[in-house]
C-alpha positions in Angstrom: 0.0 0.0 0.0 0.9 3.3 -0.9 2.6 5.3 2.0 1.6 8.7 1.1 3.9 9.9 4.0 7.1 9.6 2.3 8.5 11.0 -0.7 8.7 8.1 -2.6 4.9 7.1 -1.7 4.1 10.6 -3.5 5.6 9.5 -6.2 4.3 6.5 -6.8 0.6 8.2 -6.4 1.4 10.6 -8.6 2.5 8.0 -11.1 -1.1 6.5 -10.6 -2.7 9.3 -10.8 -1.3 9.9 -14.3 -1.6 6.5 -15.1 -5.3 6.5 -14.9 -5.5 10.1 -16.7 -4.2 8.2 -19.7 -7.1 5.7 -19.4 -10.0 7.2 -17.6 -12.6 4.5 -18.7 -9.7 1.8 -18.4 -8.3 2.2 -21.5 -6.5 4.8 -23.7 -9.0 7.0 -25.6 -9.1 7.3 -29.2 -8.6 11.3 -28.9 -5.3 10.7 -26.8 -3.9 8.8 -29.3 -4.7 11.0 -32.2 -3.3 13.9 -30.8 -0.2 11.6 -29.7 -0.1 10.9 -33.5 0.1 14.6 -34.5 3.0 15.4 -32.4 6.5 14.3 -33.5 7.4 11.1 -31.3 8.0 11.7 -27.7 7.2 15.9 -28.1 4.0 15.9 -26.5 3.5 17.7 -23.3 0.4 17.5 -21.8 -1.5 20.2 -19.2 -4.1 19.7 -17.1 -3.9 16.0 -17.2 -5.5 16.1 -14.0 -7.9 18.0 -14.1 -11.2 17.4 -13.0 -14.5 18.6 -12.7 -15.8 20.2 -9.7 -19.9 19.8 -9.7 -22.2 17.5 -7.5 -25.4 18.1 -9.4 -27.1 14.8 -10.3 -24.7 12.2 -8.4 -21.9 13.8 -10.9 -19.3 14.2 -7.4 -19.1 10.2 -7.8 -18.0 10.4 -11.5 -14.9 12.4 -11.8 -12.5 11.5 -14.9 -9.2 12.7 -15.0 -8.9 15.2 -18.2 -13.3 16.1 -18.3 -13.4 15.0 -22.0 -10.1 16.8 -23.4 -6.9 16.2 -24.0 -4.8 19.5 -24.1 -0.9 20.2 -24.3 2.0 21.2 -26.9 4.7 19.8 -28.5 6.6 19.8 -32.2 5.0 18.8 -35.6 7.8 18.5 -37.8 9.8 20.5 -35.8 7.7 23.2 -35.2 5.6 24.2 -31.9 2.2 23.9 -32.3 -0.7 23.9 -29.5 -3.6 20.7 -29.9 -6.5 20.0 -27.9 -8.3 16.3 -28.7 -12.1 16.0 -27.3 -12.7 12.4 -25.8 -16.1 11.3 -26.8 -15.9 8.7 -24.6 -16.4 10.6 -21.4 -19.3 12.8 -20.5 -20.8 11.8 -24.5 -18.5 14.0 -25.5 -20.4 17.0 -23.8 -18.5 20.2 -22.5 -18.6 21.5 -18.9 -16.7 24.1 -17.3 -13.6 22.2 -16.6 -12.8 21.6 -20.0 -13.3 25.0 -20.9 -11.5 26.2 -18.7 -8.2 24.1 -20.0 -9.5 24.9 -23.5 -9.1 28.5 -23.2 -5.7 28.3 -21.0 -4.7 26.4 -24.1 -5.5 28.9 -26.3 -4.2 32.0 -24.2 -0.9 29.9 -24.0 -0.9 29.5 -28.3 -1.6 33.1 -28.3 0.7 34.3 -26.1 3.8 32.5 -27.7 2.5 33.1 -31.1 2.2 28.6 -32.4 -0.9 27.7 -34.2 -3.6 25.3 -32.4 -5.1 22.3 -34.1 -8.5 21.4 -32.5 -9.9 17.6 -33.0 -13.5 17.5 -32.2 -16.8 16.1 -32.1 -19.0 18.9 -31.3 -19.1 21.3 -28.6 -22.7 21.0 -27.0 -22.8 21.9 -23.0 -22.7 19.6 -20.7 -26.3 20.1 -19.6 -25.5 18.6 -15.7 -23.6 21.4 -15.0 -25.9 24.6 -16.0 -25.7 28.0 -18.1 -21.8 27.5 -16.6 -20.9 25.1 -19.9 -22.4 27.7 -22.2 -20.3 30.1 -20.8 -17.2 28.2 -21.1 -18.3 27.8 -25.0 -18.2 31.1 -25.0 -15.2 32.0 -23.6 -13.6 29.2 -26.2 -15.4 31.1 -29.2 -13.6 34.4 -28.2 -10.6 32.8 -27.7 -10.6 31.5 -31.1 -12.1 35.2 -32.5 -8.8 36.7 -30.9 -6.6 34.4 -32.3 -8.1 34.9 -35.8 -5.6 36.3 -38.2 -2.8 35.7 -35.2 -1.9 32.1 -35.4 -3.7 29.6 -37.7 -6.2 27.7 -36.5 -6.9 24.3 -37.5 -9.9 22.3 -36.7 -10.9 18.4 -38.0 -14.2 17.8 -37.1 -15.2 14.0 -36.7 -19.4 14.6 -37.5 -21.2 14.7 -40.7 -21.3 18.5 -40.6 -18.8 21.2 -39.5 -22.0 23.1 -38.3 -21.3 20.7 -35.1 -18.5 22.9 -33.9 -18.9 27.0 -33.9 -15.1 26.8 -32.9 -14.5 24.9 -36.6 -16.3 27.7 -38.5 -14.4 30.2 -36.8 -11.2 28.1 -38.2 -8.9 29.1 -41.0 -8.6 25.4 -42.2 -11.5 22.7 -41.5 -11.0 19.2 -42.0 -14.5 17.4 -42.4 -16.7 15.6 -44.6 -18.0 18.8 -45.6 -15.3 21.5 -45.2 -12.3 22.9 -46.8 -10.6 19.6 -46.9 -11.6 15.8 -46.7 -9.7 13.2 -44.3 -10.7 10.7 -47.7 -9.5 7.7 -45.6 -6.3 9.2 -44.2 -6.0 9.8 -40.9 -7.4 13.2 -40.0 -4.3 14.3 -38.3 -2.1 13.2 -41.2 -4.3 15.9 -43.5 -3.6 18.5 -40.1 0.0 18.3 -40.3 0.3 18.9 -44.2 -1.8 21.7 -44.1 0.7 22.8 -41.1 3.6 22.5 -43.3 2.3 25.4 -45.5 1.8 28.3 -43.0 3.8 29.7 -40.4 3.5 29.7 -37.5 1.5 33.4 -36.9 1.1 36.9 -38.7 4.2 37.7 -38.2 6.4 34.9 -39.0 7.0 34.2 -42.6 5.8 31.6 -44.9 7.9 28.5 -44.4 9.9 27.3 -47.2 11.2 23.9 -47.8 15.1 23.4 -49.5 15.1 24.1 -52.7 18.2 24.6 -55.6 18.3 28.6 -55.6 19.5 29.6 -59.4 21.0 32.9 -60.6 20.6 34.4 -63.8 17.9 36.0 -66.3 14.7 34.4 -66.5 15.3 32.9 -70.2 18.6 31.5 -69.0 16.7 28.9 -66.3 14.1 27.9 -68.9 14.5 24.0 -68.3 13.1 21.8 -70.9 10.1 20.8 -68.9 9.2 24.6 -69.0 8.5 23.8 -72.8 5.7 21.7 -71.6 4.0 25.1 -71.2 4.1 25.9 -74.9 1.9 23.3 -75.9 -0.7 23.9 -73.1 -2.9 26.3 -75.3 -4.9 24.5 -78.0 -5.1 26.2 -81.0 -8.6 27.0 -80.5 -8.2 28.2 -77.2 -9.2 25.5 -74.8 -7.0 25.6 -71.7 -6.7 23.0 -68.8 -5.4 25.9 -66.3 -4.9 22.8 -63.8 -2.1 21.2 -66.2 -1.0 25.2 -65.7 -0.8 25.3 -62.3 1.4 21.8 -61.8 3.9 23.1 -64.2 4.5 26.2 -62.5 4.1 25.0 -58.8 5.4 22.1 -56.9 3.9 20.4 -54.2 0.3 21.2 -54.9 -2.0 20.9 -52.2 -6.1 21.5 -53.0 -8.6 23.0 -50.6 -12.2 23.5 -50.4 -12.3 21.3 -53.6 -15.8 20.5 -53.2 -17.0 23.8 -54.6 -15.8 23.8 -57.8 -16.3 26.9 -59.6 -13.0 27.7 -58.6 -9.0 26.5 -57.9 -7.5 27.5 -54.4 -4.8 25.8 -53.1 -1.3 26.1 -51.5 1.9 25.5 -53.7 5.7 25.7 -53.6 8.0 28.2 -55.8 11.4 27.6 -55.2 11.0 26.3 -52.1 8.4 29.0 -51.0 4.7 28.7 -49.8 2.2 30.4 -52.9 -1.5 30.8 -52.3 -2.9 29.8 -56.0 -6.0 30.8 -57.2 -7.1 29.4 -60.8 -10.3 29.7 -62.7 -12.6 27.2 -63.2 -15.7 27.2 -65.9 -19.1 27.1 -63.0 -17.8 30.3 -61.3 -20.3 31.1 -59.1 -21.3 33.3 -55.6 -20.0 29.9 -53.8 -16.7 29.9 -55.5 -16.5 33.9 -55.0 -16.9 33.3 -51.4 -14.3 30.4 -51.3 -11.8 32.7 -53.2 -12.3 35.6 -51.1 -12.2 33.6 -48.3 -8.6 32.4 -49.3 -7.2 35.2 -49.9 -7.8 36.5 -46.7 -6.3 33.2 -45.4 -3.2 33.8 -47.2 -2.7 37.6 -46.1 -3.1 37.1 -42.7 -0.4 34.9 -43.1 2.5 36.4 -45.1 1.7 34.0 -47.6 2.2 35.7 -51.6 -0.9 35.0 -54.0 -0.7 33.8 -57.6 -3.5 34.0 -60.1 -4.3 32.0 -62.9 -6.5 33.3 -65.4 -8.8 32.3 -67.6 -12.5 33.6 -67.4 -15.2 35.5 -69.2 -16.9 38.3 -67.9 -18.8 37.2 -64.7 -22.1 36.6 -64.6 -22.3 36.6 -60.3 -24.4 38.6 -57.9 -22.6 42.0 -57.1 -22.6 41.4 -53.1 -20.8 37.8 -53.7 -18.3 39.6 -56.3 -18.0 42.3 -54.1 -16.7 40.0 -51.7 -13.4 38.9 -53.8 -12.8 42.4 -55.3 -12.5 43.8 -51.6 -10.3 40.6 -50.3 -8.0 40.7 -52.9 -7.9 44.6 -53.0 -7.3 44.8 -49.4 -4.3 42.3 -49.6 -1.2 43.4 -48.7 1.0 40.6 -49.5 2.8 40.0 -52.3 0.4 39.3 -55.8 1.1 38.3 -58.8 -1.5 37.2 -62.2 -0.7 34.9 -65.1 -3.1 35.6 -67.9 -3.3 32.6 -69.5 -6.2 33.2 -71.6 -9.2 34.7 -71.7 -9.5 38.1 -69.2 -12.9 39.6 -70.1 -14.5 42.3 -68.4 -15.6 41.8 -64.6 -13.7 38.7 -64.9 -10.7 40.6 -65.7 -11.1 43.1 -62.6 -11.9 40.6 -60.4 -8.9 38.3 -61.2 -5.8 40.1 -60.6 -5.6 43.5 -62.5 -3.1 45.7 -61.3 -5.2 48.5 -61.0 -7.3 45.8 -58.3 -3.7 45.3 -56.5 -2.1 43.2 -58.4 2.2 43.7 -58.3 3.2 42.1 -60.8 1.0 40.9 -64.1 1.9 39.3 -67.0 0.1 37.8 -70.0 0.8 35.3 -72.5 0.5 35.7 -76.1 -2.9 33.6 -76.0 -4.1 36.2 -73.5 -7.3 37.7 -74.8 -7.8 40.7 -72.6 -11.0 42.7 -73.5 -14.1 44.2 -72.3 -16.0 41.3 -73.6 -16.1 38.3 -76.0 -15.7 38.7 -79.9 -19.7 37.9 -80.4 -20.2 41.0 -77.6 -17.5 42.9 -79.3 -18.8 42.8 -82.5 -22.2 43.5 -81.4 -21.6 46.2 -79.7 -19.1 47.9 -81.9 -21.3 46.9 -84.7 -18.4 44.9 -85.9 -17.5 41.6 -87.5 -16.2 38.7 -85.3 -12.8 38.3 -87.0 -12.7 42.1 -86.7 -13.8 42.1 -83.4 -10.9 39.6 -82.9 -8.4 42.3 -83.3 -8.8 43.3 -80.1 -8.7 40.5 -78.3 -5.0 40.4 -77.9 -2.9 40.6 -74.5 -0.7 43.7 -76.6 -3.4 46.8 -76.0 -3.4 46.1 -72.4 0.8 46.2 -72.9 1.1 49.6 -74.5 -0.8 51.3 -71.4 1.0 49.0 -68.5 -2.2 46.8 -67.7 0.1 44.1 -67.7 3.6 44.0 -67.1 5.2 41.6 -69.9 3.6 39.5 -72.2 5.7 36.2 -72.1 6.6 33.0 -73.6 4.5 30.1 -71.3 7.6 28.7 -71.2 9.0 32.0 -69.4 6.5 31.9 -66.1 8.0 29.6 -63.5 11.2 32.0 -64.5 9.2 34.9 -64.3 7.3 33.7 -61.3 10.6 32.9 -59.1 12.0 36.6 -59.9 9.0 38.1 -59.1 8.4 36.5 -55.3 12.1 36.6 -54.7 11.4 41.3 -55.4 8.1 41.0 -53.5 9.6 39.2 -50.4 10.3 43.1 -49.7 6.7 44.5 -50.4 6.1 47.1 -47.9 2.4 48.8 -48.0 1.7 51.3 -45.5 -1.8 51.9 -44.5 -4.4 54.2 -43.6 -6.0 54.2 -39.6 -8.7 52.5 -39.7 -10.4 49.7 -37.7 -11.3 47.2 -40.8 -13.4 47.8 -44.5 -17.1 47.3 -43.8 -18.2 44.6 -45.9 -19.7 41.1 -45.0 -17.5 38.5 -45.7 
């Protein structure tokens, strides 16, 4: 029997006490072991591990788990602190109560406070009904946690439910994993999906965009076209057609998709030289949903230092004005570095809305196939009172050269050249800006 007297008896409860933390219902939770599984081997520190909670409504004083139904701590993913909380579903039906909260938001003032991003795995967050209007205020203490640590550190949240709606904390999230958010587990282990999204932001506002090793190579852009670049040349069928994804893998390695279930439009993170990209690309079905998404993910990427391409290809659009409103102000008020591709068609709204310089963009550049125009040759000729091959005449990337609309037309072949030069200048983009608390638009 344990001698709680002596030194070494304390020890040996404590060790029991933490024992039984790691297996409150006798054997080790699913959530402890997928946060374990986040965390590089043997980096996971844990807090509160003994916490427990403190009501005796309902008989609950005889049913006191270690942790109350979360698993919080810190440790390294790839290297790198990060902050994770895992709900255990298997205590208290995965229901929230004041105790877990509490080490909730402790969690979150710590990730805060030394500036690591916080990865949330979940189930839901409904009160814990036993203990009163006291759970609902610890939800909402959590929800302005997470508000205040918007646009500070990233926030990442996999939700295991049908529907993201079950968390308010996962729809205050930069990045959701769920069947029905911006990315899909799709068999893989949720917090396999957590960590690669990780491995493309930094680790807060002010940090920079991590970069992975790549060969760094002097000289002009035409001297570091590499044969592969020639691929490019032959993207462009003669009549026009354009797969703008084939575009975006020859320009940007390590492609990574989100949101992918709306499909009117590309967004994704990428690597140029080694460096994290935010990629936008058009897609046919653009719509208010993939306006949204767009905007959305541009804000993402300016929050976090993280420079924006644009591939473009579109007509003018036919959206609702408040849903285009939306991307025009996101991308206008971004302050990171920007940079379009005109691949082919840029036609009216659809040429404001994607990258113009006069929207923000810094650098543009068009290739020959570029047809950059108020509208469409039928529209043209209609409303010029024209013929379509006349009409056709200006739907050429060259008018928009002679007044600076873009910066170069190039060879395809020239963009992952052009692209490189361009990020490496705008690493030193400086905007100053005017007082104000935020634009006042719904987003």
């Amino acid at each position: 029997m344990t001698d709680l007297k002596t030194t070494a008896g304390k020890i040996e409860d404590l060790s029991a006490k933490l024992t039984e933390s790691r297996a409150p219902q006798g054997e080790v939770p699913a959530a402890r072991s997928a946060i374990e599984a986040l965390f590089d081997a043997g980096s996971f520190v844990e807090t509160d591990a003994l916490a427990r909670h403190r009501s005796t409504e309902f008989g609950r004083e005889h049913i006191r788990p270690y942790t109350d139904g979360v698993v919080t701590g810190f440790g390294t993913v790839d290297g790198r602190k990060v902050c994770a909380y895992a709900q255990d579903a298997s205590l208290f039906d995965g229901t929230m109560g004041e105790v877990y909260g509490e080490k909730v938001t402790k969690l979150y003032d710590l990730a805060i406070k030394t500036g690591v991003p916080i990865v949330a795995l979940v189930a839901g967050d409904k009160p814990r009904a036993q203990e009163g209007i006291v759970s609902s205020a610890m939800q909402a203490r959590i929800l302005a946690r997470a508000t205040t640590a918007s646009g500070l550190i990233p926030q990442i949240t996999a939700v295991y439910a049908d529907s993201k709606e079950a968390s308010l904390v996962a729809a205050l999230s930069d990045v959701v994993i769920a069947p029905d958010g911006d990315l899909q587990a799709d068999g893989e282990h949720e917090v396999n999906v957590a960590k690669r999204v990780l491995s493309y932001l930094p680790s807060n506002n002010r940090a920079a965009a991590p970069r992975t090793e790549a060969t760094i190579v002097a000289g002009s852009v035409e001297e570091n076209i590499t044969d592969a670049d020639h691929t490019l040349d032959t993207l462009v069928d003669d009549d026009g057609a354009v797969n703008l994804a084939d575009v975006v893998t020859a320009t940007c390695e390590d492609v990574f998709e989100l949101g992918a279930q709306v499909r009117g439009v590309f967004t994704g993170f990428g690597r140029v030289e080694g460096r994290t990209v935010g990629i936008i690309a058009n897609r046919d079905s653009f719509d208010a949903e993939a306006a949204a998404k767009a905007a959305r993910f541009i804000r993402l990427c300016d929050a976090f230092n993280t420079p924006i391409i644009e591939f473009v290809d579109t007509p003018a659009l036919d959206v609702e004005k408040a849903a285009l409103a939306k991307l025009v102000h996101a991308y206008s008020a971004a302050s990171v570095g920007k940079i379009s591709v005109i691949v082919r068609r840029a036609h009216g709204t659809g040429y404001i809305a994607f990258g113009s310089k006069e929207l923000g963009a810094d650098l543009s550049y068009a290739w020959p196939t570029a047809e950059i125009a108020v509208a469409d040759a039928p529209a043209l000729a209609t409303e010029l009172e024209l013929s379509e091959e006349e009409a056709a005449a200006y739907l050429t990337p060259y008018q928009a050269a002679e007044r600076g609309l873009v910066d170069s037309v190039i060879t395809p072949a020239a963009t992952r050249g052009s692209l490189i030069e361009g990020l490496r200048l705008l690493d030193r983009k400086i905007i100053p800006t005017l007082p104000k608390k935020h634009g006042n638009i719904v987003l």
